[in-house]
C-alpha positions as CSV (number, residue, x, y, z in Angstrom):
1,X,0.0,0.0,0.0
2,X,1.3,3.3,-1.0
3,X,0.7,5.8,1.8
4,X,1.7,9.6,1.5
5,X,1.8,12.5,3.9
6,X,2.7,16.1,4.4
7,X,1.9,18.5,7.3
8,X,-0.2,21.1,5.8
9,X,-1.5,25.5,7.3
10,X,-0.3,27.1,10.2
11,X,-1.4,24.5,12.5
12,X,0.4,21.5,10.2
13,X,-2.8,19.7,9.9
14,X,-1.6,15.7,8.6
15,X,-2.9,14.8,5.1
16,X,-2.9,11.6,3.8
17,X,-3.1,10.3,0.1
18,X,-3.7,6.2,0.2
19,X,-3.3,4.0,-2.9
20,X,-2.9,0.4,-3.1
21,X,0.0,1.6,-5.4
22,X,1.2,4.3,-7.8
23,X,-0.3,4.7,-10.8
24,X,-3.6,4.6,-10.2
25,X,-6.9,5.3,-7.6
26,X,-6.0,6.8,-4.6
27,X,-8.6,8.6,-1.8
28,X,-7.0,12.0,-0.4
29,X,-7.6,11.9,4.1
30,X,-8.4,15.4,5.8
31,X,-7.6,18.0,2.9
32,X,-6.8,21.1,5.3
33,X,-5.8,24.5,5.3
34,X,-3.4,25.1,2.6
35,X,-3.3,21.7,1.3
36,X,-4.3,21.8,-2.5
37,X,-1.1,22.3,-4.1
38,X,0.9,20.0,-2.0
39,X,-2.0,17.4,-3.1
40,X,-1.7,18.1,-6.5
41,X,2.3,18.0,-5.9
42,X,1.7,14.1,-4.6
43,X,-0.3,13.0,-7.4
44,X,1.7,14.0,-10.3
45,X,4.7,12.3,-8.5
46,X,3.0,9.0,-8.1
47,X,0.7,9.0,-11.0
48,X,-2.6,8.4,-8.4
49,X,-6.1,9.9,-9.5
50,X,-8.4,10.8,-6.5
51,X,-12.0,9.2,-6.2
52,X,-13.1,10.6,-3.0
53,X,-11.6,12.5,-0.1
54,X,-12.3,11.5,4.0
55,X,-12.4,13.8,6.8
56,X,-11.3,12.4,10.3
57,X,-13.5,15.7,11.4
58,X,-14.9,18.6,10.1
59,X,-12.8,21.3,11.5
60,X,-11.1,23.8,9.2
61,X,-8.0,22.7,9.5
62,X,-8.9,19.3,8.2
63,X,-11.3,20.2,5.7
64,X,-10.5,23.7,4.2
65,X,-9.5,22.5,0.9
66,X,-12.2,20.1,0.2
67,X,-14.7,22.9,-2.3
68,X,-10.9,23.4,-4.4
69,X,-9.6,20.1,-4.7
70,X,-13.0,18.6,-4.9
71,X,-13.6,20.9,-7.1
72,X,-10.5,20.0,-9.6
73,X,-11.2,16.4,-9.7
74,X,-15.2,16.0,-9.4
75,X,-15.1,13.8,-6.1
76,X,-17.1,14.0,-3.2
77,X,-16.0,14.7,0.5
78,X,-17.1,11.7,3.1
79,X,-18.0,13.3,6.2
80,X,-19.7,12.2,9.4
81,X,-22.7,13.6,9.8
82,X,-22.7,15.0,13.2
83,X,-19.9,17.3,12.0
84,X,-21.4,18.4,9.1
85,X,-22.4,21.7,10.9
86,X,-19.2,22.8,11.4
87,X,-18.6,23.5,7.6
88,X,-20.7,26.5,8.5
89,X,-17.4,28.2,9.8
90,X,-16.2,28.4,6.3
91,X,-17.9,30.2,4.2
92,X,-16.2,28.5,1.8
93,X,-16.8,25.2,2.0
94,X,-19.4,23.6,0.3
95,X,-22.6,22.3,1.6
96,X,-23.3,19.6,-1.7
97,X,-21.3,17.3,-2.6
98,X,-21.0,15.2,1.1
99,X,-21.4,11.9,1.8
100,X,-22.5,10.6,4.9
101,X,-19.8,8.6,6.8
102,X,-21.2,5.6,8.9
103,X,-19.2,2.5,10.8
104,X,-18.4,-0.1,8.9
105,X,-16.6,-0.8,5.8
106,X,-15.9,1.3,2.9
107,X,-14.2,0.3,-0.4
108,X,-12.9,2.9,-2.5
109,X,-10.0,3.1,-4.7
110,X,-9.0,-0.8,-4.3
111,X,-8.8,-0.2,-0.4
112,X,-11.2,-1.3,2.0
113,X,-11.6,0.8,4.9
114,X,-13.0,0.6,7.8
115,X,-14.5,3.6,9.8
116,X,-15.5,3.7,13.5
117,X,-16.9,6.8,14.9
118,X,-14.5,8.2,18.1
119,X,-17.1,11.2,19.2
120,X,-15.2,13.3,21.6
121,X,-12.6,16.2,19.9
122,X,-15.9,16.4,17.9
123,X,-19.5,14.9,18.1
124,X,-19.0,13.5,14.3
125,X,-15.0,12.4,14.6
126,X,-14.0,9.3,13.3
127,X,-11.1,6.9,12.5
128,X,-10.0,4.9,9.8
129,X,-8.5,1.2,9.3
130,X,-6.9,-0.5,7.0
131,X,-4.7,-3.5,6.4
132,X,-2.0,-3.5,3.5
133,X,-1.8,-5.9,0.8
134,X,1.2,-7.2,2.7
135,X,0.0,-7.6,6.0
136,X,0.8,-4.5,8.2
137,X,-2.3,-2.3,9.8
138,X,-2.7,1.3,10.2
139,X,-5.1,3.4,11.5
140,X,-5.4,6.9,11.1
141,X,-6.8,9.3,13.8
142,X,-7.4,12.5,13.1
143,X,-7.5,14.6,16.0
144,X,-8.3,11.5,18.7
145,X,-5.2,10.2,19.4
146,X,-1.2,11.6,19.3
147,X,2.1,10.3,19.9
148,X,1.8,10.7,23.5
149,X,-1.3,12.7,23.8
150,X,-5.1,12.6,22.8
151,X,-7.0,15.8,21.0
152,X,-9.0,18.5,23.0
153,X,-12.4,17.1,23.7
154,X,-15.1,19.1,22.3
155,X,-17.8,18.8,25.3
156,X,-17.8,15.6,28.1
157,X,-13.9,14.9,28.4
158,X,-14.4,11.2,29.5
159,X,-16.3,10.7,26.0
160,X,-13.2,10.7,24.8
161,X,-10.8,8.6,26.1
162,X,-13.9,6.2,26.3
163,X,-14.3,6.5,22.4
164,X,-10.5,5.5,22.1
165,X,-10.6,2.6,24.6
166,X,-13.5,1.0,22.1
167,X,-12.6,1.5,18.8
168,X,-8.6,2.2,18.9
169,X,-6.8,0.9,22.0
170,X,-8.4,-2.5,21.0
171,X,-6.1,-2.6,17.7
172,X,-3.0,-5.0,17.6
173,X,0.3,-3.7,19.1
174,X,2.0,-3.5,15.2
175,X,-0.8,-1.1,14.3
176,X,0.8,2.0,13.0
177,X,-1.0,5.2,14.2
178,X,-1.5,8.3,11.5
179,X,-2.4,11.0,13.8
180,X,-3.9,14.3,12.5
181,X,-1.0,16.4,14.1
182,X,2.6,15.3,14.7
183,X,4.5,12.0,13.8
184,X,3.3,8.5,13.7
185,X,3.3,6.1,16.4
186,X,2.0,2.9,17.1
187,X,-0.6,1.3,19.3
188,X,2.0,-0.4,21.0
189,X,3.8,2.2,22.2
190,X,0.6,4.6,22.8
191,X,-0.8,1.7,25.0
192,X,2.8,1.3,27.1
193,X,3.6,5.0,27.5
194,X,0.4,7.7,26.5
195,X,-0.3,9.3,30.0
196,X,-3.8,9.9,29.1
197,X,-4.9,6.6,28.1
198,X,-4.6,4.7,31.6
199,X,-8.3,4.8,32.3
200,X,-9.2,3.0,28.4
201,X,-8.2,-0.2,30.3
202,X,-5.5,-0.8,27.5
């Protein structure tokens, strides 16, 4: 599985382009601030044409460049519902052209991926799972989980940590974590040494 990143705006927002391999389909992960023309940047250098893009969330910084880059390719932005409100910030953003993300799989671009809402940094927040062609797992976070922290919880602060205990904490150890901010890590090492995650039970 090909998997590209870049830090992206003033608060170096994580996006992700995943591809079974270059030279062909890929899905674009949390198109933030400031993010279209290192996007376009990563898909001339590995040949990959977007179908669809994923939000973690729908905070600005994650989102911001969904209307351009959606509109320069014709794909649509998955979106939980919940968070679908906060495109309202932006004035900007579009309103059409969302698709309602729900847990469970998804298979777009040769990848299946599996999405599992994680309410608590936002009511609508969720995270994404996949497993490569050649055996290794990663899931990516958004604004949940760190290296060594979790994200800012947007009302009940157990909600949380309980949300992470569910659906990411029960992950293998190998499973490498994509956060939304900040470098990668792994369940693993989150479960041995995150300060914040001693009451998942992990």
């Amino acid at each position: 599985m090909l998997v590209v990143g870049f830090p992206a705006g003033p608060l170096e927002a994580n996006c992700y382009l995943l591809a079974p391999e270059g030279g062909g389909e890929c899905v674009i992960v949390d198109p933030g601030e400031e993010a279209v023309e290192p996007i376009e940047a990563a898909l001339a250098e590995h040949g990959l044409t977007p179908v669809a893009m994923l939000a973690t969330h729908g905070h600005p910084d994650h989102v911001a460049s969904a209307d351009e880059a959606g509109a320069r390719h014709g794909i649509p932005l998955y979106l939980h519902e919940a968070d679908r409100p906060l495109l309202g910030q932006d004035a900007g953003q579009r309103k059409d052209g969302i698709v309602p993300l729900v847990d469970g799989p998804l298979r777009l671009a040769g990848l299946e991926i599996t999405v599992s809402g994680t309410p608590g940094h936002t009511a609508g927040s969720v995270v994404f799972g996949l497993t490569a062609a050649e055996g290794g797992r990663i899931v990516l976070t958004g604004d949940s989980l760190f290296a060594g922290s979790i994200g800012r919880s947007s009302g009940d602060g157990g909600e949380l940590v309980r949300s992470l205990g569910a659906k990411v904490m029960t992950l293998p150890d190998d499973t490498v974590v994509l956060p939304g901010h900040g470098p990668a890590t792994t369940i693993g090492r989150e479960r041995a040494g995150n300060p914040f995650l001693a009451g998942t039970g992990a």
